[in-house]
MITI-244877 format. One line per 3 residues: number of its first residue (from 1); their letters; for each residue z, x, y of C-alpha. Coordinates in steps of 0.5 Angstrom, whole numbers, plus 500, padded with zeros to 3 digits. Layout:
# residues N
NUM> A> Z/X/Y; ...
END
This chain:
# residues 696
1> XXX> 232/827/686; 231/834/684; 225/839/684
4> XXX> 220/836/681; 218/842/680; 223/846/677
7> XXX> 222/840/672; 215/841/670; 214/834/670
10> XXX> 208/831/670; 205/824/668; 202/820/662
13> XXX> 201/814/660; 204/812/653; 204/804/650
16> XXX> 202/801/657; 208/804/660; 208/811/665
19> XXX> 212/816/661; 213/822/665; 213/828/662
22> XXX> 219/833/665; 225/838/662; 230/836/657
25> XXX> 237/835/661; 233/833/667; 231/825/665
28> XXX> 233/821/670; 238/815/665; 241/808/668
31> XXX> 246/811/663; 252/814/668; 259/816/667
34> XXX> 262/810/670; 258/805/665; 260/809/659
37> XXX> 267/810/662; 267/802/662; 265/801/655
40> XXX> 270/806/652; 274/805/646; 274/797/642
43> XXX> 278/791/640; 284/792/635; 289/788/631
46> XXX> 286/782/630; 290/776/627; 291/769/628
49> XXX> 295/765/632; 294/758/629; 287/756/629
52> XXX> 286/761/634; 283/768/633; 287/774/638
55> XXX> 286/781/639; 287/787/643; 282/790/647
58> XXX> 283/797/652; 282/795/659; 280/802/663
61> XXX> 280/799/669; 287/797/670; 290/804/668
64> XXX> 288/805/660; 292/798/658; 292/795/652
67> XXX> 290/788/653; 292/781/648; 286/776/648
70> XXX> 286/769/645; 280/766/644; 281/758/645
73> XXX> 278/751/642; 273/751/646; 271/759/645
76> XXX> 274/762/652; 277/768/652; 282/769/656
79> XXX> 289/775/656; 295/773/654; 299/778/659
82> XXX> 297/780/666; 298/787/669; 301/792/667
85> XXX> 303/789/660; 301/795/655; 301/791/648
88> XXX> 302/799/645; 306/801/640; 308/809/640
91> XXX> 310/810/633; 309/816/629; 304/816/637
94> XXX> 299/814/634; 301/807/633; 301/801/629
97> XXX> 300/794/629; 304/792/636; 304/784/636
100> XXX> 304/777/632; 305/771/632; 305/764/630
103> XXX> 304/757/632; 310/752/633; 309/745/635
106> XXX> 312/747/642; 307/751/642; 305/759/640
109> XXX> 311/764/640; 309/772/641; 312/778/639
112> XXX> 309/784/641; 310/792/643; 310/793/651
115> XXX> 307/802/652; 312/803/658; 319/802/654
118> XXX> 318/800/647; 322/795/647; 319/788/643
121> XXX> 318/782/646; 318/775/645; 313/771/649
124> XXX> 311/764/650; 305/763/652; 303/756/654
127> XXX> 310/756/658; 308/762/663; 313/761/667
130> XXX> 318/764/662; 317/771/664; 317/775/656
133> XXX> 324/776/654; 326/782/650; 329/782/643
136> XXX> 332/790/643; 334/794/647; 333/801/650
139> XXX> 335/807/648; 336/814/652; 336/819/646
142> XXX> 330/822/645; 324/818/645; 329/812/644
145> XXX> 327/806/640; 321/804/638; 317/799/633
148> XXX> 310/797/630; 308/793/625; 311/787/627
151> XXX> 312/780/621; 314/774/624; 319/770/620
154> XXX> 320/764/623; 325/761/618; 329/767/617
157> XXX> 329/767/625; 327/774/625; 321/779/626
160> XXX> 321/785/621; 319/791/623; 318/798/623
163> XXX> 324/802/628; 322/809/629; 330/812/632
166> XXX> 330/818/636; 337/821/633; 337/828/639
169> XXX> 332/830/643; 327/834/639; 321/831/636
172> XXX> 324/831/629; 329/828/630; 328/822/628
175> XXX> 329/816/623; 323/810/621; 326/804/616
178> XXX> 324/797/616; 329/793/620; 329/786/622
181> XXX> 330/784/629; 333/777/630; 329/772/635
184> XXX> 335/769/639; 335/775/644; 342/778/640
187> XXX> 340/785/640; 337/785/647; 343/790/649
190> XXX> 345/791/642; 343/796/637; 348/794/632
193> XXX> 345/787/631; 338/790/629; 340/789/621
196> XXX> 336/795/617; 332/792/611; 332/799/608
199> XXX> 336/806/608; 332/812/611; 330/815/604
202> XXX> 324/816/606; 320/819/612; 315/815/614
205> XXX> 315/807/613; 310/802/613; 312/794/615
208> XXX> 315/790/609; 311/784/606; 314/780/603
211> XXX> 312/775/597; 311/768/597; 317/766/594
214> XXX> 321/770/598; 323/774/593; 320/781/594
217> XXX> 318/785/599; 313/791/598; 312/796/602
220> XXX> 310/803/602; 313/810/604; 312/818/604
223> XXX> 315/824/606; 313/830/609; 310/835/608
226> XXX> 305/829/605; 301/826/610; 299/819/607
229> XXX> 292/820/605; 295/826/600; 300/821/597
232> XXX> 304/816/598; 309/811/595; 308/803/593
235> XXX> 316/800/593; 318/793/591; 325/790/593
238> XXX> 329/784/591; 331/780/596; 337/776/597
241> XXX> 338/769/600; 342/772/606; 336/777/607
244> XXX> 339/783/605; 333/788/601; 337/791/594
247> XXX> 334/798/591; 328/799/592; 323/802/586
250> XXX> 317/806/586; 311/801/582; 304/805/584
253> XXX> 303/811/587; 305/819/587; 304/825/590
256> XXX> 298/826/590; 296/819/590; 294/815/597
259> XXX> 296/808/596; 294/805/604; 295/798/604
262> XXX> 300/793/600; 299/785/601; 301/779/596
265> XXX> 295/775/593; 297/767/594; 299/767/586
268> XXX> 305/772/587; 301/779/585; 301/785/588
271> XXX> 295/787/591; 294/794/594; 289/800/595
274> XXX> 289/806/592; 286/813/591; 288/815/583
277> XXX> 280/815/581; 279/819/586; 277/813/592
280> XXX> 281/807/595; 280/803/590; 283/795/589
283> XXX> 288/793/584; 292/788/582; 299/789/579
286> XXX> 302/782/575; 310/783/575; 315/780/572
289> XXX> 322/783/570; 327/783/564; 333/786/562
292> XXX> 334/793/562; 334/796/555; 341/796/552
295> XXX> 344/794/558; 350/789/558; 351/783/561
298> XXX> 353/785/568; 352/791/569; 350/792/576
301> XXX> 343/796/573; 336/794/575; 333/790/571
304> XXX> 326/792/567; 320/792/571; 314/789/566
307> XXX> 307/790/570; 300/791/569; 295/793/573
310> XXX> 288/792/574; 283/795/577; 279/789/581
313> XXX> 273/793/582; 272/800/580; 266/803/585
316> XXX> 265/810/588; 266/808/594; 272/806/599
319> XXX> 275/800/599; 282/803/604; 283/809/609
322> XXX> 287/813/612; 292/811/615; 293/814/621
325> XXX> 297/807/626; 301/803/621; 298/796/619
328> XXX> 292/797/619; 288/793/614; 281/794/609
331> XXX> 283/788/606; 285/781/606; 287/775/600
334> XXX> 284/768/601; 288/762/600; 283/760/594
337> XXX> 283/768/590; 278/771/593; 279/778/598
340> XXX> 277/780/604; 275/787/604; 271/793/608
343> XXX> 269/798/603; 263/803/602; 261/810/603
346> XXX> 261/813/609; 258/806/612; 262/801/612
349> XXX> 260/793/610; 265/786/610; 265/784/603
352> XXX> 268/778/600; 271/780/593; 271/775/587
355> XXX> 277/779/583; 276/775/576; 269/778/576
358> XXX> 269/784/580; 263/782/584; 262/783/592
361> XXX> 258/779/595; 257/783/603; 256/780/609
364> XXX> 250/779/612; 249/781/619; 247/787/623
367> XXX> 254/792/623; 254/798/619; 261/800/621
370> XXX> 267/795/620; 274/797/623; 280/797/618
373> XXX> 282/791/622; 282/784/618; 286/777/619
376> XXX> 284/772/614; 286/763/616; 283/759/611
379> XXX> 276/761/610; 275/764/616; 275/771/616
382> XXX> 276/776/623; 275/783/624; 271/788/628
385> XXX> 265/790/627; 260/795/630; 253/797/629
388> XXX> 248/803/632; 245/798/637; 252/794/639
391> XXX> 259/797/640; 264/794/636; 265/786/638
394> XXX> 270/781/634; 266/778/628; 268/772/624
397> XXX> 266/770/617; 266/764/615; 266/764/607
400> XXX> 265/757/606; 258/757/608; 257/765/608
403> XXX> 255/764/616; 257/770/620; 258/769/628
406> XXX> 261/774/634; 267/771/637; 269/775/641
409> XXX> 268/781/646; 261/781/645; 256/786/646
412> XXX> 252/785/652; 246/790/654; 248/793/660
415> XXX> 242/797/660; 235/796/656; 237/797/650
418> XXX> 231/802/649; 235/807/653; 240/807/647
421> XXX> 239/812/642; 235/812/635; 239/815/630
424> XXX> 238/818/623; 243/819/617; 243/826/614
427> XXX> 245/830/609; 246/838/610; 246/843/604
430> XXX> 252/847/607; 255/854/604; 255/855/596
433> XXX> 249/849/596; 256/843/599; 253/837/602
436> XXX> 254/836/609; 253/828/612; 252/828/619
439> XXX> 248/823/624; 243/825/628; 242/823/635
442> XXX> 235/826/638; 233/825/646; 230/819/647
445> XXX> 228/816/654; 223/810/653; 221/813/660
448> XXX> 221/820/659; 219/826/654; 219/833/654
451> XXX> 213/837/655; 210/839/647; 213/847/648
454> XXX> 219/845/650; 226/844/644; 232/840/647
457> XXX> 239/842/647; 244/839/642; 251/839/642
460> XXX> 254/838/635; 260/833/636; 268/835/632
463> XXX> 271/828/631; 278/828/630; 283/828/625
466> XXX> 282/832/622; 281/827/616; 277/823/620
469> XXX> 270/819/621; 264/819/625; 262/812/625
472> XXX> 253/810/626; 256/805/632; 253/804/639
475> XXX> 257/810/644; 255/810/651; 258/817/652
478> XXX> 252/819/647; 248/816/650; 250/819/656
481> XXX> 247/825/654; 241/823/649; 239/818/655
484> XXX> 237/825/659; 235/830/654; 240/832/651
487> XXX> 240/831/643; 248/830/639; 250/831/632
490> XXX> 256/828/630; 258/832/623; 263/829/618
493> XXX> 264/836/615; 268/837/609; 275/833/610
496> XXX> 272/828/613; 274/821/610; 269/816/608
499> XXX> 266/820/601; 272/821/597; 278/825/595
502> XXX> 275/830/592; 270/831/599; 276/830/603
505> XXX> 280/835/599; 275/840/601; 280/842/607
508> XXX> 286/843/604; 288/850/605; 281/851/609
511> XXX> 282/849/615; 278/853/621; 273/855/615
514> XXX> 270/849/612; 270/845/619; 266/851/622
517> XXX> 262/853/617; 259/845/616; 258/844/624
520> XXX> 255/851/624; 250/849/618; 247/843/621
523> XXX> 246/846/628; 243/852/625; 239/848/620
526> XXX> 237/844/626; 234/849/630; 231/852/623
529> XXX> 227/846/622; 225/846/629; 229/840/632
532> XXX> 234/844/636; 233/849/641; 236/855/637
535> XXX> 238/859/645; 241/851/646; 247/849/641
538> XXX> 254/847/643; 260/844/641; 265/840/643
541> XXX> 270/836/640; 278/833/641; 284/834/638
544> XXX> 283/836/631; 276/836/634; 278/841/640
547> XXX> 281/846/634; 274/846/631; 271/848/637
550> XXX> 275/853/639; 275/856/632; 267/855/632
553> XXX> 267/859/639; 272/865/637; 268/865/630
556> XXX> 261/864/630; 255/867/635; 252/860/634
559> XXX> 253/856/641; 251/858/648; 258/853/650
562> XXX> 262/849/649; 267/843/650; 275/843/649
565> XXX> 279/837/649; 286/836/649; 286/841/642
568> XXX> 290/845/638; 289/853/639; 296/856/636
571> XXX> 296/854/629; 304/859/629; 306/855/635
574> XXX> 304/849/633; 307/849/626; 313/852/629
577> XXX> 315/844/632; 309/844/639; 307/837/636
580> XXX> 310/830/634; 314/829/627; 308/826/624
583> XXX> 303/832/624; 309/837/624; 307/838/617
586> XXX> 301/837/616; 298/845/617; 301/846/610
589> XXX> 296/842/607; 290/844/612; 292/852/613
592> XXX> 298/853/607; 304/855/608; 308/858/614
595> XXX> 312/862/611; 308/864/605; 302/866/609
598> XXX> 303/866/617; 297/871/617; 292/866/617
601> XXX> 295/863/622; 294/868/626; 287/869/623
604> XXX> 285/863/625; 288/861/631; 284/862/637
607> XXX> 290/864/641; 290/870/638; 282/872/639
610> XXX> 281/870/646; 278/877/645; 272/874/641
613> XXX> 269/868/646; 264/870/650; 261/864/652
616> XXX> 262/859/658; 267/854/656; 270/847/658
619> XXX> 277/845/657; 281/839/659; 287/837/656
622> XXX> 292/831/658; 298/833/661; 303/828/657
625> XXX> 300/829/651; 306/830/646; 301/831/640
628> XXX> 297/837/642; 301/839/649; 298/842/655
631> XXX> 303/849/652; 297/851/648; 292/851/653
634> XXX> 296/855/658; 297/860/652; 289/860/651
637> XXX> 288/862/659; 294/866/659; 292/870/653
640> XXX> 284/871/656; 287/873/663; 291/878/660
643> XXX> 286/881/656; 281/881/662; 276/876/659
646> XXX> 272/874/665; 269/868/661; 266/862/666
649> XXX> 271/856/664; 274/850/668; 280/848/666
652> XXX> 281/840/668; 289/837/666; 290/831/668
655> XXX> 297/827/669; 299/820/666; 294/822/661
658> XXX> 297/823/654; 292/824/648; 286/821/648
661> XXX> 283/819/655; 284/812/657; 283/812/664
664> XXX> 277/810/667; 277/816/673; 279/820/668
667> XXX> 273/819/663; 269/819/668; 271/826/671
670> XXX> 271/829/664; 263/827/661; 261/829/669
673> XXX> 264/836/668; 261/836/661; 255/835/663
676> XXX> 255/839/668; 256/845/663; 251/844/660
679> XXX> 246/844/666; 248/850/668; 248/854/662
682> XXX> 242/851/659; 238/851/666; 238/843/666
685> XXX> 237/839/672; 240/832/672; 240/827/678
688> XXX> 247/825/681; 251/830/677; 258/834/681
691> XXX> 257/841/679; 263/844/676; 266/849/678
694> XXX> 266/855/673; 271/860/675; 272/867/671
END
């Protein structure tokens, strides 16, 4: 234990409990980085299987696998797959739905996505002793073939999917249509088995749904240098008897339209979510078609579409999302009419729209976060939820009687619950008076406070994206902190998703400015208030998190250190084909054009101001990362060295690890080193802690 001296600590009794006084960042928590490791990540792609409710859920323990798990009659659980099946999808590398299924009277037949080589499988899994068969084959151009969003269509004797094609070598070389893969094994070795739904127009694919009659598929599409939450398109297809897609029309959306999700009500209408009044919204498009004006018989031109659309229910509030991984769902039809939809603003509930009245009843319980993951069955409603006292679990609803229960991967305490932090929503005033929305995670330790002159340190947290959210759910990692003395602020700066277009769009053009700007407001404003310590602030983030914390490091004075994972720090590099397809040309929204300004990329890079950053930094980054890869963190330290900066640092590079951590020595290795960090930088004293290593 360490010096208690050094620490300040005294005693005094609080609420019948001794509560000992002692140093911010020196508390002693039950709370280690083994514990929050183990917790790490949720369950997703929830679905069903007959009566039976399956998801996936991350194992950290057995490598970073993803796991399938089934719930069965008598509420076990139990996965599907052993070792080292990985049910993950690498396409656009984010990924997607990896799997489906359906209940025969032999029993459920599967069909997933294993990681290791993107092949899809078919399984069975109440006959185990038929090892998973694979339906396509492999491919050694590039990164080969891969598939997400899989439609199982037991009649038609196939699984209808997104296929990713790599064309060469380069992340750019690449085709996305949706295909349909024959469940009798055929293209196992076969690439020209594999019978293509839809040409390769478009960039980017969605999974095709297709209508109750088995007329029509819907489905939706973009291209670069669009990402799909700045506009989309909502495409409709006949479909033929032998299961051929005619041409394919656009019926909602646009380029500065984001529709998210499409699905069939039970009637025949199209439902989908879409952003053309400034938030995801619902709407209902009735659709019928005529013959086309003037035409004559036989002609060979489409017939005239008839449709109106309706806005089920128009709120300021988000009912759809960025569609970061292919199949994701907010919403979900009913059998009977009703809708199943997550929607609100920057919290999230499960709600049950009535579309003839527009009104939604929400669900009662207490979750504030509910995942972009929903199957429906019957009246039984299944998703994911979370809350700032329970990490996400796997929650049913059943409509008929309103009641709502825990099925599975249930949240248990495994510590006292009072060691968890207790935290605040807020709105800051940012430049020019803009709203800021943040949650505030003050030190909290049932057992120990801080002496009365003592303000804590804080860390402002960057989330990823950067058209991403910071939920108010349990996450042991700030605990981590918050449980020693260490206060977090998770910032939803401007382009953040959740408030609206117009809060989202604040970022275009903007990015490295409006980011940092509204991380440092709220830590500044923090420590004006007297909550922070203004000599012990921080920054860390990943990914487009990692780009924040560079860019606020190498541009502001407000951080004593900061933390940099897996990041993006050569904006030039970058745009110029260091990154995956999918993101190869978002910088044109987020910083403009390469070409009509490539001197605000080189303004903005942290690369080319490695001059500037003058306090400790943290950098970790995995080697196998293909979207922001490790040749922009070498180019960083490389850059430092050859100006002579010698600024303490610790680079950690870990192999096997892609981007975002999944292993548990690896997350492990990474939250001790950040801590240890902040010790030494701030003068903090914590208990069982290895030092890092900060070399110059």
């Amino acid at each position: 234990m360490a010096d208690a001296k050094n620490m300040g600590a005294s005693e005094h009794m609080g609420g019948g409990d001794m509560v000992h006084t002692q140093a911010y960042g020196s508390w002693p928590s039950p709370i280690d980085a083994e514990l929050a490791a183990a917790h790490d990540g949720q369950p997703e792609y929830v679905g069903f299987v007959g009566d039976e409710a399956w998801w996936t859920e991350p194992r950290p323990a057995e490598g970073g696998r993803r796991a399938l798990v089934r719930r069965r009659p008598d509420g076990t659980e139990r996965s599907v797959l052993p070792e080292p099946w990985n049910v993950r999808s690498r396409v656009i590398e984010y990924g997607g739905r990896p799997w489906t299924g359906a209940e025969r009277p032999e029993g459920p037949l599967l069909a997933f996505v294993n990681f290791t080589d993107q092949r899809l499988y078919a399984y069975e899994p109440d006959a185990p002793e038929r090892a998973p068969r694979p339906l396509t084959p492999v491919s050694g151009v590039g990164g080969g073939l891969r598939w997400a969003d899989p439609q199982l269509h037991l009649d038609r004797g196939e699984v209808w999917c997104v296929l990713e094609e790599f064309t060469g070598e380069g992340a750019g070389d690449v085709r996305r249509v949706v295909a349909a893969v024959p469940l009798d094994g055929s293209a196992a070795e076969d690439r020209a088995a594999v019978r293509e739904l839809t040409d390769d127009t478009h960039r980017f694919v969605t999974g095709a749904r297709l209508s109750p009659d088995g007329r029509h598929a819907a489905w939706i599409a973009w291209d670069h240098p669009r990402m799909p939450w700045d506009g989309t398109e909502l495409l409709l297809a006949d479909v033929a008897d032998d299961g051929t897609f005619g041409p394919a029309r656009t019926v909602a959306g646009g380029p500065d339209v984001s529709v998210c999700q499409v699905e069939w009500a039970p009637d025949g209408a199209l439902l989908y979510s879409g952003d053309r009044s400034g938030w995801w919204n619902l709407y209902r498009m009735e659709i019928a078609f005529g013959a086309a004006p003037g035409a004559a018989p036989g002609a060979g031109v489409l017939p005239a579409l008839l449709s109106r659309t309706q806005a089920l229910c128009p709120r300021e509030e988000e009912f759809g999302g960025p569609l970061w991984k292919i199949g994701l769902s907010w919403f979900k039809p009913l059998a009977g009419g009703l809708i199943a939809v997550v929607h609100g603003v920057g919290a999230t509930s499960l709600g049950i729209l009535d579309p003839e009245t527009g009104e939604v009843v929400d669900t009662a319980g207490p979750w504030t976060a509910w995942a972009s993951s929903l199957a429906v069955h019957g009246t039984r409603v299944v998703g994911v939820a979370a809350s700032p006292r329970t990490a996400p679990e796997v929650v049913e609803l059943d409509t008929s009687t309103g009641r709502t229960r825990v099925i599975g991967a249930a949240h248990t305490d495994p510590v006292d619950p009072a060691h968890y932090p207790e935290p605040q929503i807020r709105t800051f005033s940012g430049p020019e008076g803009r709203d800021i929305h943040a949650h505030i995670y003050p030190p909290h330790n049932p057992t120990h406070s801080a002496p009365d002159d003592e303000l804590p340190p804080y860390v402002v947290w960057a989330h990823g994206g950067p058209t991403g959210h910071a939920s108010l759910v349990l996450d042991l990692e700030i605990a981590y902190f918050t449980s020693r003395g260490i206060g977090v602020a998770e910032v939803n700066y401007g382009g953040s998703t959740g408030y609206g277009r117009a809060y989202r769009n604040r970022l275009r053009e903007q990015w490295g400015v409006v980011d940092v700007e509204d991380c440092a407001a709220v830590a500044l404003a923090l420590a004006d208030e007297g909550t922070a310590d203004r000599a012990r602030l921080a920054i860390r983030g990943g990914s487009a998190g990692g780009w924040t914390s560079a860019a606020s490091l190498t541009s502001t004075d407000v951080y004593a250190c900061g933390t940099i994972i897996y990041p993006i720090l050569d904006l030039t590099g970058w745009a110029e084909g260091e990154t995956h397809d999918f993101e190869s040309q978002y910088l044109e929204s987020l910083v403009g054009p390469l070409a009509e300004v490539p001197a605000r990329y080189a303004e903005r890079s942290p690369s080319e101001h490695a001059d500037r950053l003058t306090v400790p930094f943290l950098l970790l980054q995995g080697l196998d990362d293909v979207i922001c890869p490790p040749v922009q963190c070498e180019r960083f330290l490389a850059r430092m060295e050859s100006e002579g900066r010698r600024v303490p640092h610790a680079y950690i590079a870990f192999e096997g690890e892609g981007h975002g951590f999944r292993r548990a020595d690896t997350m492990v290795r990474a939250l001790e080193a950040e801590l240890s960090l902040y010790a030494q930088v701030f003068g903090l004293h914590p208990t069982g802690v290895p030092a890092l290593e900060l070399g110059k």
